[in-house]
C-alpha positions in Angstrom: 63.0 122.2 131.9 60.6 123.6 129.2 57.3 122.9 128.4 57.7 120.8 125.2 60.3 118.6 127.9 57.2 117.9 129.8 55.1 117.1 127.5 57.3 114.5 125.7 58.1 113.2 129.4 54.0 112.4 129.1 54.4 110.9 125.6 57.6 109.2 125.4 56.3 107.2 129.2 53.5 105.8 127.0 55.6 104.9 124.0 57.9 103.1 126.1 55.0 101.4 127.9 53.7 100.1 124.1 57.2 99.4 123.1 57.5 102.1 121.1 61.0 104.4 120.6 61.1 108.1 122.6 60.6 110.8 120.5 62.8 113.6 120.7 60.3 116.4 119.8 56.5 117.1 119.1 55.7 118.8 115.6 52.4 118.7 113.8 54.3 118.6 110.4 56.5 115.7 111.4 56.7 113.0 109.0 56.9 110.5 111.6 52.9 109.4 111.9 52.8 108.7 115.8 55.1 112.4 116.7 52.5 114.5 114.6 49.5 112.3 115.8 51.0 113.2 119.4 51.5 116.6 118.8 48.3 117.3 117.6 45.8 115.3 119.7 48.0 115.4 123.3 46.4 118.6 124.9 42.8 117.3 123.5 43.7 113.6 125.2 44.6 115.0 128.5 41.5 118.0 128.5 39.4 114.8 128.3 41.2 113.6 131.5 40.4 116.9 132.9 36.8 116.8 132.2 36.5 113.3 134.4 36.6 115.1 138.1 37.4 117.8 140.3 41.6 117.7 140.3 42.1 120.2 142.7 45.9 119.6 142.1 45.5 121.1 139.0 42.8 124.0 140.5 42.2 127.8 140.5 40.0 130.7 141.6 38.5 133.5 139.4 36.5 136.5 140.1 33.7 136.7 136.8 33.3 140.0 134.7 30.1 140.3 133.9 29.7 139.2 129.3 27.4 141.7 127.5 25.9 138.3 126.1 22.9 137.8 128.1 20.7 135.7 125.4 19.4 133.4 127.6 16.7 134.6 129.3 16.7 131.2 132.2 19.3 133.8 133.7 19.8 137.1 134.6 23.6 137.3 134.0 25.9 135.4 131.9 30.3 136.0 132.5 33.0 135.0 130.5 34.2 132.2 131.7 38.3 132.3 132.1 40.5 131.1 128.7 42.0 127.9 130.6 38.4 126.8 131.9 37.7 122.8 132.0 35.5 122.2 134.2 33.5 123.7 137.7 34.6 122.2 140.6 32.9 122.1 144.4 29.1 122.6 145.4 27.8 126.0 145.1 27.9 128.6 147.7 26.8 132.0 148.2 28.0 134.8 150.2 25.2 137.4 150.5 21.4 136.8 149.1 19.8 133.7 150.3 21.9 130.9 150.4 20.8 127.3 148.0 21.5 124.2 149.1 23.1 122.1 146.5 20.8 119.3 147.5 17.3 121.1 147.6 18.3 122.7 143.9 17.2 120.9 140.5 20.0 119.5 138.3 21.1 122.4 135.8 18.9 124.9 138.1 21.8 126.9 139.5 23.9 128.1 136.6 24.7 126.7 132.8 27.8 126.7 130.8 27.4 127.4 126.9 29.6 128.5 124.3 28.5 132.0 122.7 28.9 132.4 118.7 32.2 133.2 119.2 33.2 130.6 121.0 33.8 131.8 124.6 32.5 129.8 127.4 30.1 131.7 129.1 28.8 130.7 132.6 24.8 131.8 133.1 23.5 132.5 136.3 21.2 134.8 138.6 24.1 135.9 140.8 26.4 138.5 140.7 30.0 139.0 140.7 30.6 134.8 141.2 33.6 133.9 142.1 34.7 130.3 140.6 37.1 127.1 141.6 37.6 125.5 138.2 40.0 122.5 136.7 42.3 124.7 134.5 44.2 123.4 131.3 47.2 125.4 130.5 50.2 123.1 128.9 52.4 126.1 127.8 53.5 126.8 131.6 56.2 124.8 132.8 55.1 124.9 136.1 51.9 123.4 135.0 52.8 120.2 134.9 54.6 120.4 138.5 50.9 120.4 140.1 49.9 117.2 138.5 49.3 115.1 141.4 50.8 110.9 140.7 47.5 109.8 140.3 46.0 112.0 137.7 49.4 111.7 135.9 49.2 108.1 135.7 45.6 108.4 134.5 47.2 110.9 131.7 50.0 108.5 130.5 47.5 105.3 130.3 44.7 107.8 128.1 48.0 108.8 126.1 48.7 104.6 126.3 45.1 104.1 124.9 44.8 106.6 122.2 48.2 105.1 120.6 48.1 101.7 121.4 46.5 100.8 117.9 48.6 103.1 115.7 52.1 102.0 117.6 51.5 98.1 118.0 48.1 96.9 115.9 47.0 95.1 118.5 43.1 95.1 119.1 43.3 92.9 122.2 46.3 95.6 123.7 43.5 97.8 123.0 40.6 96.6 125.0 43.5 95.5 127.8 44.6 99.4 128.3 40.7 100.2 128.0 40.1 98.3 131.4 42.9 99.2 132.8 42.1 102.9 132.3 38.5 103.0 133.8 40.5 101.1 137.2 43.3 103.8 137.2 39.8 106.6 136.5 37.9 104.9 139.5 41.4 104.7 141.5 42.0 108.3 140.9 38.8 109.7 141.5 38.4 108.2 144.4 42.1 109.1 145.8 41.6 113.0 144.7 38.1 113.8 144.1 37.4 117.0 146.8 35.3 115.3 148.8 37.4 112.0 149.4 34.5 109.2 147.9 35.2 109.0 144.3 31.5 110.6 143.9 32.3 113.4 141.5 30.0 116.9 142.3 29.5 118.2 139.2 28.2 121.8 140.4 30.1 124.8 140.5 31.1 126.5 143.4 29.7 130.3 143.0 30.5 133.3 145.2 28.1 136.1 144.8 24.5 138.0 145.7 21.3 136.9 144.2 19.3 139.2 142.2 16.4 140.6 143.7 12.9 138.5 142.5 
């Protein structure tokens, strides 16, 4: 099963949810409004999924080269983050240097995440050589979609619901229906796959590495 089969699996469960006829394929440069709306906007709808919590279903683990863009001088170091990044997942730890407690650290102290000129993601920091657990996007590989856990796919086919709901049926009460019943299936979700169990997303990264000497 390819990667485009996936895909429309995703789509086609949302147009049959609203009523709506399968499609057969995704192109940009279809004439059909609701197929090139799809194909254009589906890996955007389902990074914003992403970006809610920590899926570690649809995890991975990367060892950070270090960027020669070091502009901003709160850090020492700044990495290129990897091509698939979404989001950091877990609290920071460090193996070597002293290690900071998530808790006793200010909000945004620890590392930031920037795009440079160029538009890479960068991750700034004062450690070395940090190793990341990220939420990774990547809807080309087949075997992507295999990790999606129920839950979070669920979530994904009621966003996908949401986002067509007014081009497919022109209903503005559908609309703020599949709005409600989103942010339930969000809390449900989080709460069911988040890392640490409660629903109460950690929003830091989790970093691997030795402080630079002060």
């Amino acid at each position: 099963m390819s990667a485009l089969t996936k895909k429309l699996e995703l789509v086609n469960a949302a147009l049959m949810a609203l009523g709506n006829n399968r499609l057969s394929t995704l192109s940009v440069d279809s004439t059909d409004l609701i197929e090139a709306l799809s194909a254009q906007e589906l890996e955007h709808w389902i990074q914003e999924v992403l970006l809610l919590g920590p899926w570690k279903c649809v995890s991975s683990e990367a060892s950070l080269s270090e960027s020669v863009d070091t502009s901003d001088q709160a850090f020492a170091y700044a990495y290129a983050l990897p091509s698939d990044f979404v989001r950091m997942i877990g609290t920071p730890t460090f193996c070597g240097g002293v290690p900071i407690s998530a808790s006793s650290a200010d909000e945004g102290a620890l590392y930031n995440i920037r795009r440079n000129d160029n538009g890479v993601q960068l991750l700034e920091c004062d450690f070395t050589q940090p190793q990341i657990l990220y939420v990774y996007q990547n809807l080309a590989l087949e075997g992507y979609y295999d990790k999606i856990a129920p839950e979070l796919r669920n979530l994904i086919i009621t966003k996908i619901k949401l986002e067509l709901a007014l081009p497919v049926t022109e209903n503005a009460t559908l609309l703020e229906s599949l709005e409600m019943r989103y942010m339930r299936q969000r809390k449900f979700a989080l709460a069911t796959l988040s890392h640490n169990g409660s629903g109460k997303v950690k929003d830091r990264g989790m970093l691997t590495g030795s402080a630079r000497s002060l």
